[in-house]
N, C-alpha and C positions, 0 to 999 in steps of 0.2 A: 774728936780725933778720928774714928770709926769714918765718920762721912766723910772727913778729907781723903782719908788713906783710900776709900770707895772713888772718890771724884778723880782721884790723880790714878786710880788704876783704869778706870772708865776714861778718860782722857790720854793716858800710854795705850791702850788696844785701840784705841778710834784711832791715833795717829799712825801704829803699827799697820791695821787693816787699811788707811789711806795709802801709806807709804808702798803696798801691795798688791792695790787696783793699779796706780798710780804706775808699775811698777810690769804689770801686764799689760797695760796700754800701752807701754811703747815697746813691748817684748815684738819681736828680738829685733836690738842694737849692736848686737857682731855674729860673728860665724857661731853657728852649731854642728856638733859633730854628732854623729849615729856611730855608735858602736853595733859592730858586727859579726856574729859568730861564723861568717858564710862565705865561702870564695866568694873571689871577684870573680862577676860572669855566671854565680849560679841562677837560679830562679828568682829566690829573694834578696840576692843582691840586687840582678835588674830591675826587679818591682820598686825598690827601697830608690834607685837613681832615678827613677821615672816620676817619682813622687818628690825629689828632694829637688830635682831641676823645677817642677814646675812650684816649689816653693820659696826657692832661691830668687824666682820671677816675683814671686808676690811679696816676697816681705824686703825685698833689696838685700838680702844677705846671704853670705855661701852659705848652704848646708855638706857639709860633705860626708862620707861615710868610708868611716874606718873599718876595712874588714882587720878582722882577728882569728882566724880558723883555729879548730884544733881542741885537742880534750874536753870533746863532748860537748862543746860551748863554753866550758869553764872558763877559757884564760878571756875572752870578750866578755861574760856576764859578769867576772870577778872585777875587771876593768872597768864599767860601767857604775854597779856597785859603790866601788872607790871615788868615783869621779864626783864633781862638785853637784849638790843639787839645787842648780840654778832653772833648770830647764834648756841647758845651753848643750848639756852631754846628755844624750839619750840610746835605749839599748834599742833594739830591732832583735826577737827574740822571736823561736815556735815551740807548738807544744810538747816539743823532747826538753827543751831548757828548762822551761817552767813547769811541766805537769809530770813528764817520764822521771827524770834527771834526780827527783828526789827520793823516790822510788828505788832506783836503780843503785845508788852511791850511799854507802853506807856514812859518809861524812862530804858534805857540799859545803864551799867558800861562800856562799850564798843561802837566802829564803828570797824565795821570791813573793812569798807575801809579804814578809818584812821588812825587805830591803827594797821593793819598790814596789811603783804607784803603778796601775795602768793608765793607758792611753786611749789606743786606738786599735783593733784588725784594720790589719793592710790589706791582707788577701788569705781566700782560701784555695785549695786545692784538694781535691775529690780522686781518691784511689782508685782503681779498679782493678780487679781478677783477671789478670793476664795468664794468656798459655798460648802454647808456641805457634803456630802459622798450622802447622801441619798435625797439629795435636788431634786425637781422638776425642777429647771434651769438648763439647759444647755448649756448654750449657752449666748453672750449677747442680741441676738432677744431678748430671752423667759426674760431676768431681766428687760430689756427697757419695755418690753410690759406689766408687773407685774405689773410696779410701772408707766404707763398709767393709767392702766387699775382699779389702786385703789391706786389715791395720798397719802401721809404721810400713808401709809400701809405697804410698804417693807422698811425693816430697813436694817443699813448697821453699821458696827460697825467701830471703831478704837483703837489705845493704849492710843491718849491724844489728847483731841481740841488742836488744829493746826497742830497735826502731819502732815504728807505727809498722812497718810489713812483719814482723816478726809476732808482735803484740795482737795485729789482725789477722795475721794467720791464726795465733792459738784461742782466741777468738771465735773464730769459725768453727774452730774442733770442738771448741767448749758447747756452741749451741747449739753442731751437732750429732754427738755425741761419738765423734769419730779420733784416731789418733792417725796421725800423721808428723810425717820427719822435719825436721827444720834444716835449713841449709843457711847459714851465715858466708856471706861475703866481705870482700872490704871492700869496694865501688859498686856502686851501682850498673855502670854499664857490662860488667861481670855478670851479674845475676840477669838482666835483660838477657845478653847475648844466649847464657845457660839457658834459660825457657825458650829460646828461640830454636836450638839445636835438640831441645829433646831431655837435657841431661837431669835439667828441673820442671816439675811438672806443672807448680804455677805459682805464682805470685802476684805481690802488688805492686803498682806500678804507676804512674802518674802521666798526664801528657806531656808534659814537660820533660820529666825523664827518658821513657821510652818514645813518644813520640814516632821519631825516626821510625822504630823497628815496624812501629803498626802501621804507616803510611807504607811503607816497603811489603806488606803482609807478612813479613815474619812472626809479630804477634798477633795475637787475635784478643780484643775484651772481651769479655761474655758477661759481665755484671759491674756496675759501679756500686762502689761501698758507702752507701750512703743512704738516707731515707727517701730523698727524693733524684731523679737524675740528673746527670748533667748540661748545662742548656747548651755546652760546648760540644757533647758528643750525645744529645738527646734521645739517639736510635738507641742504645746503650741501656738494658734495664736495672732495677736497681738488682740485689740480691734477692731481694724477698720474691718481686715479679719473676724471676730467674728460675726460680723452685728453691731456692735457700728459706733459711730462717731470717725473719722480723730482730732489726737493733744491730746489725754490722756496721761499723760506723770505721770507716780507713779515712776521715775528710782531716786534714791538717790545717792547722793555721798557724800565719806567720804575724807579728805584732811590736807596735810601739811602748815601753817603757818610759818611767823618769826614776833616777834616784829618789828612794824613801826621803820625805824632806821638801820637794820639790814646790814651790806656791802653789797649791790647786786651783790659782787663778791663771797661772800660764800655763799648766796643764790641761785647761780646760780652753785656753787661748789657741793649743797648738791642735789639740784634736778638735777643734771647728774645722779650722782651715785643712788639716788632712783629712778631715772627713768629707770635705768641699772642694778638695782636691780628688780625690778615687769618688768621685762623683760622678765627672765632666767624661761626658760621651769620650772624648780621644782616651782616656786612663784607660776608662771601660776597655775600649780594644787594643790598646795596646798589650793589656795585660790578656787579655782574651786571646791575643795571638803567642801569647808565650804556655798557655795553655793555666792560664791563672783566672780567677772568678773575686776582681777587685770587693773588698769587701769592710766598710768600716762600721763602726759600734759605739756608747758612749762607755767610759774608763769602768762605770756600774757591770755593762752586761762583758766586758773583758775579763772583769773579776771573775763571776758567777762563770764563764767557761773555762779558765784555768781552775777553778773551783772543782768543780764537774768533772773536766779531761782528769784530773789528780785523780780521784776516787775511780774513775772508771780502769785505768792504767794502772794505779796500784795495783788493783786486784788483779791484774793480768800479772803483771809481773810476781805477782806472790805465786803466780798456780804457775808459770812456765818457771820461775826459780833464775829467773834473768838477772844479771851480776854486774856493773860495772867495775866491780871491787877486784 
């Protein structure tokens, strides 16, 4: 009896895993939707359209993408979460969703380890040390030695406590050994405009964001936050070349989810082909001209840097005492 109950269980998982493959080989047979926590029109909304049209081409079926803005990510990740895991609803998420977000909210409708799978990076983006046009800094010496030389005096601004510019500002203080003001905004094109007029002394800022200001000379970069530069604004040194310290890291990334659940045979169907997709020289520039650095991973090392981003951001947020609550 032992060996039947053995054969007929070995005979339901072989037919289960056939019905599986079987099941990713013709994925996908209707529309897919990307849930989206991001206006229409912002950066990773564009990247996310740019990607899904030319998916739409290859697999014969819409993809479309829902954005969902609003509380932090919440009401799009909570959404996604819920949705069915077929591989047919999938989220489009960055590392405030998945790495900050838990950190910061003492109770979240969500785990993002738990409740889903990864995918794929879509793209990164590389912050850098903005100050205004006409600013007296140049350099990171001259902002280190400002905000020595006259504690809670040099102000540094952001878009929202716990952003990444809020987190990489106390960041900065933290390694070196300096205090300085924080200025919280509610848009982003606020806090540009402020570093540009003088009122804040500097910030982070991305091309995509500010863009406009520094083509205009309003802003000036003086450091990308990153280990290595950017091959988009290359003159650009990182922090460490700058006279800063070694480990600033402002780079963001934006990424593909599945509902917990999801076959990890069409999971690993969908990130081929998007990985195959931000591959192809035109992605490459297109996103290049939105000031984005297309960038895809397999679902392994997407783990391993929402892994990573968590612990590094927790700790910020423990020592700035940052609240979503």
């Amino acid at each position: 009896m032992a060996m039947l109950s053995l054969a007929r269980s070995v005979l339901v998982t072989s037919a289960l895993l056939s019905a599986l493959t079987a099941s990713a080989q013709n994925f996908p047979s209707q529309p897919l939707r990307v849930i989206a926590p991001f206006s229409a029109g912002s950066g990773p909304d564009a990247a996310m359209r740019i990607v899904a049209e030319q998916l739409s081409a290859e697999w014969k079926q819409p993809v479309l993408v829902d954005n969902r803005p609003g509380a932090s990510g919440i009401i799009a990740v909570a959404a996604a979460k819920a949705a069915a895991a077929t591989g047919y609803d999938l989220l489009l998420a960055d590392v405030g969703h998945m790495s900050i977000n838990p950190s910061m909210f003492k109770s979240l409708p969500y785990n993002p380890k738990a409740d889903f799978m990864p995918i794929t990076t879509i793209f990164t983006t590389a912050f850098f040390v903005a100050v205004g046009g006409q600013s007296k800094i140049h350099n990171l010496k001259d902002l280190v030695a400002a905000a020595s030389a006259a504690p809670d005096r040099v102000s540094y601004g952001s878009f929202a406590i716990g952003s990444i510019g809020h987190l990489g500002g106390a960041q900065l203080e933290a390694a070196t050994n300096t205090r300085m003001v924080h200025v919280a905004f509610k848009e982003a094109s606020q806090l540009y405009t402020s570093i540009a007029v003088g009122d804040v002394g500097w910030g982070l800022a991305s091309i995509g964001s500010a863009g406009a200001l520094l083509k205009a000379g309003k802003l000036r970069f003086i450091a990308v936050a990153d280990a290595e530069r950017s091959p988009i604004l290359p003159q650009v040194p990182t922090i460490q070349e700058a006279g800063g310290p070694a480990g600033i890291n402002g780079k963001t990334w934006v990424a593909l989810f599945a509902p917990k659940g999801t076959p990890p045979a069409v999971v690993d169907s969908i990130q081929r082909k998007v990985s195959e997709v931000l591959k192809r020289p035109d992605t490459v520039e297109r996103f290049r001209a939105a000031g984005l650095i297309a960038s895809s991973s397999t679902p392994a090392e997407l783990s391993a840097l929402v892994d990573k981003d968590t612990v590094t951001y927790g700790a910020l947020v423990k020592r700035t005492g940052a609240s979503a609550n």
